[in-house]
ZAZA-554444 format. One record per residue (C-alpha): residue in one letter; x, y, z. Coordinates in steps of 0.02 Angstrom, whole numbers, plus 32768, in hexadecimal, padded with zeros to 4 digits. Last residue first. Example, Ala and Ser with C-alpha at 12.3 -4.5 7.8 and 13.67 -1.06 7.14 Angstrom:
+--------+------+------+------+
| residu |   px |   py |   pz |
+--------+------+------+------+
|      S | 82AC | 7FCB | 8165 |
|      A | 8267 | 7F1F | 8186 |
+--------+------+------+------+
This chain:
+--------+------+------+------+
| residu |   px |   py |   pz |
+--------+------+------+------+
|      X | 5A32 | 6FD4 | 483C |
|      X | 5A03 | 708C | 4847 |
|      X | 59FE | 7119 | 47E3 |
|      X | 59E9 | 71B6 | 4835 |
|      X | 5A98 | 71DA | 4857 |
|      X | 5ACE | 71CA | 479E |
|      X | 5A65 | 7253 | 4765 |
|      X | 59C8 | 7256 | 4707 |
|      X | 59AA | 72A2 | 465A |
|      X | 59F6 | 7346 | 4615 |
|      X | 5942 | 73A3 | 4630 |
|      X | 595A | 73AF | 46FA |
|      X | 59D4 | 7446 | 46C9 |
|      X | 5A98 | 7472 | 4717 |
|      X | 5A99 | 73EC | 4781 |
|      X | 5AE2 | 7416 | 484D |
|      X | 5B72 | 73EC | 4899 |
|      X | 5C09 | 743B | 4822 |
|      X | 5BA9 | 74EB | 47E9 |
|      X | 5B6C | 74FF | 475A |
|      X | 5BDF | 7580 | 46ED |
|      X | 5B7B | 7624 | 46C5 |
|      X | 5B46 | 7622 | 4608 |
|      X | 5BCD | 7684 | 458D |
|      X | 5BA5 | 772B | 454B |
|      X | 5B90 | 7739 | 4488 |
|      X | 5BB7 | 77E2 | 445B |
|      X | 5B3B | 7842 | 4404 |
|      X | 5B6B | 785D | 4340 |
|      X | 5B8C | 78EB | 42FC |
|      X | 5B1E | 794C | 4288 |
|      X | 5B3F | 792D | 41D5 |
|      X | 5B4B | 79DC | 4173 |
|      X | 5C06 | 79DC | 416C |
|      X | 5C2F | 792F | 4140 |
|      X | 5BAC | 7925 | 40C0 |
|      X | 5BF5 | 79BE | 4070 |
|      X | 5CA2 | 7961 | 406E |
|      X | 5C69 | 78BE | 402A |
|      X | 5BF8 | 7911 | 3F9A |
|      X | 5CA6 | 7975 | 3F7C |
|      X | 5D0C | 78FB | 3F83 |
|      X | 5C95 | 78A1 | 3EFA |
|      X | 5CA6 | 7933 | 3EA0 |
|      X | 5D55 | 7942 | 3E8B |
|      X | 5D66 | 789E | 3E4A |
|      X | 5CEC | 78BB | 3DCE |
|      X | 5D3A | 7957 | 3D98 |
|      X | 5DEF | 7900 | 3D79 |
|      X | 5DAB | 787B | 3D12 |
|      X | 5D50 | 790E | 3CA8 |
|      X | 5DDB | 797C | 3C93 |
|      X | 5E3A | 78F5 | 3C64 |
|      X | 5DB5 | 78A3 | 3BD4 |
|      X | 5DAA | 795C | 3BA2 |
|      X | 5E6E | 797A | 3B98 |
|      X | 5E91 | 78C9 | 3B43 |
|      X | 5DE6 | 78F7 | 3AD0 |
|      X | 5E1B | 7997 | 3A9B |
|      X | 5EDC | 795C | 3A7C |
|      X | 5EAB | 78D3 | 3A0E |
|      X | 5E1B | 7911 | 3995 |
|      X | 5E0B | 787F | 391D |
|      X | 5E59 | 77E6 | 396A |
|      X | 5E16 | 781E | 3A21 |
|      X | 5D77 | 782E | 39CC |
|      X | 5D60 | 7790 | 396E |
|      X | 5D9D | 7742 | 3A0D |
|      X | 5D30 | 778D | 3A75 |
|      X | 5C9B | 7765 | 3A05 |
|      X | 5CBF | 769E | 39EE |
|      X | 5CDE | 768E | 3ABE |
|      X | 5C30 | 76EC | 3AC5 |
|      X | 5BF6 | 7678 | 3A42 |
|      X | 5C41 | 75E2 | 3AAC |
|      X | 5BCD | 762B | 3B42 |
|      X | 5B37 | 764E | 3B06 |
|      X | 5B3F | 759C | 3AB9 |
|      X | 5B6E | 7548 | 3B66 |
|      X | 5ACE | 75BE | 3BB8 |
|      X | 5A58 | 759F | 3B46 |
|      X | 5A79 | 74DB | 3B54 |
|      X | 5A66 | 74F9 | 3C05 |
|      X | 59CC | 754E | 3C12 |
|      X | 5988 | 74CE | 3BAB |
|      X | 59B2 | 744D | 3C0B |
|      X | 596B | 74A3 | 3CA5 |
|      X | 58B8 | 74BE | 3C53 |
|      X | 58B7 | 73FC | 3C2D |
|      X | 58F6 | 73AE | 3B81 |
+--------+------+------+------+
């Protein structure tokens, strides 16, 4: 088994004790663990907004992008596009 292999087998048996745990909880102390488990859910969420709103505020804004002037009809806009029709010649 390689390094990552083993990370994941630690991971899927973290996890089904965790699932193991919870529910040996939730069977044994109901309420505390519906109200933590909530509290918790609701917490997360509210952090992440938070994260996204204090990044919001403290991130300068960006400069705007101004377009490039328009080349005009007659004449090529860079000699590093390749040749034009006109100078071919057959």
């Amino acid at each position: 088994m390689n390094k990552d292999q083993m990370i994941g087998a630690v991971i899927v048996v973290g996890s089904l004790l965790g699932i193991i745990v919870y529910g040996w909880l939730l069977y044994s102390f109901a309420i505390v663990v519906l109200q933590l488990t909530a509290f918790l859910a609701v917490a997360a969420v509210l952090v992440i907004l938070a994260w996204i709103g204090w990044t919001m505020a403290t991130t300068p804004p960006l400069e705007p992008i101004e377009p490039e002037p328009a080349a005009s009809p007659g004449k090529e806009a860079s000699s590093s596009e390749g040749p034009s029709d006109e100078s071919k010649t057959s």
